[in-house]
Every structure is written in C-alpha cells, then in structure tokens.
C-alpha positions as CSV (number, residue, x, y, z in Angstrom):
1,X,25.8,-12.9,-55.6
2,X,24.5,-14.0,-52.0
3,X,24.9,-12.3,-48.8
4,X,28.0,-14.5,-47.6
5,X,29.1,-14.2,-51.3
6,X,29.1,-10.8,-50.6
7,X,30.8,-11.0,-46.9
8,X,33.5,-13.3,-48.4
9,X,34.5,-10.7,-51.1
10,X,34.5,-7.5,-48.3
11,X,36.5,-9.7,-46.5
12,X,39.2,-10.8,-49.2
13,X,39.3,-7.0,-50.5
14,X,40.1,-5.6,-47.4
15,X,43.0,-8.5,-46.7
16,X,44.2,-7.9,-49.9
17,X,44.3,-4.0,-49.0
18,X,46.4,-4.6,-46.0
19,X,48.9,-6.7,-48.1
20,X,52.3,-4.7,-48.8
21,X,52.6,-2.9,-52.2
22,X,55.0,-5.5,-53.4
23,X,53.3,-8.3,-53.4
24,X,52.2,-10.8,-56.2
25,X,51.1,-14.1,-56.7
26,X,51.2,-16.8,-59.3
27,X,48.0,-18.8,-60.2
28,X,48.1,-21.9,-62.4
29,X,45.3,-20.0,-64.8
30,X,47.3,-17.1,-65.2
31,X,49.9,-16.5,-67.3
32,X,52.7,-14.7,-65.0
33,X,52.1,-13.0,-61.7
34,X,49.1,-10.8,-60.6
35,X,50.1,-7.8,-58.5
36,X,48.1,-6.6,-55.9
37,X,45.8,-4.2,-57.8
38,X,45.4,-6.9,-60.1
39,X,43.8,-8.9,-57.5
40,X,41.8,-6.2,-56.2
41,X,40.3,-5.8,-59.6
42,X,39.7,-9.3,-60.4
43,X,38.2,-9.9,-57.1
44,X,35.9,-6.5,-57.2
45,X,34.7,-7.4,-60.9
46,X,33.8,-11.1,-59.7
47,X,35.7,-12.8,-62.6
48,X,36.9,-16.7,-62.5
49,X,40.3,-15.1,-60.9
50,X,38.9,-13.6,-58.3
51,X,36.4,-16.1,-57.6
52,X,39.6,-18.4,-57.4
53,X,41.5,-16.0,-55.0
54,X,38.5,-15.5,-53.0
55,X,38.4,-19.7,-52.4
56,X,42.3,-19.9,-51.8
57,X,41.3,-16.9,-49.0
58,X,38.4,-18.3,-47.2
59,X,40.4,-22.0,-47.7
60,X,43.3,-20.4,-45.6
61,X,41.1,-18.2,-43.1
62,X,39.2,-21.7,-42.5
63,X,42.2,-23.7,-41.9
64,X,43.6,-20.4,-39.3
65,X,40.5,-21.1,-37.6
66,X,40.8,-24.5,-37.1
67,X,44.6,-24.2,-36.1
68,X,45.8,-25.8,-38.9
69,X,48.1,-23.7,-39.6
C-alpha cells in the first residue's frame, strides 16, 4: 500500500469512527447493508469493499473541497 494509500485509509477510518452507531449503508456488491463496524473492518483489512468505500470517501471529500457539494 503507498503512503497516500495509507493517508486515505487513516482518514476514512477515523470518519467512519465519528459516524453515529446506527448507521449503515448499501453498496451495489453487497448483498444487504454494512453497519458501521462492518465498514471499519472491510476498510482496515483492505478488501474490494473497503477499497470501494475508501473511493466513494475521498470522491466526496474531493467534491467538499471543490464546493460541489
């Protein structure tokens, strides 16, 4: 993993932290909804999911910085 691999994922793990105990998502590769530990551990262990919900973070964080949203 590369440094700003790295960065990316001690970024989306500590936004993911700060998210309230209730919430889940739905991806389109998953069947159902991931809770938030769920993310936290798919993230952590680098798999295609997190790897997926670290783009959709750093897609968003990119977008906040360039007032699109």
């Amino acid at each position: 993993m590369t440094a700003q691999n790295e960065l990316v994922q001690k970024i989306v793990v500590e936004r993911i932290k700060a998210m309230d105990s209730h919430v889940k998502i739905a991806l389109e590769s998953q069947q159902g909804f991931l809770t938030k530990e769920e993310m936290l551990q798919e993230v952590q262990k680098g798999t295609p999911t997190g790897k997926k919900i670290m783009a959709i973070q750093l897609r968003y964080l990119q977008a906040l910085k360039e007032g699109l949203i």
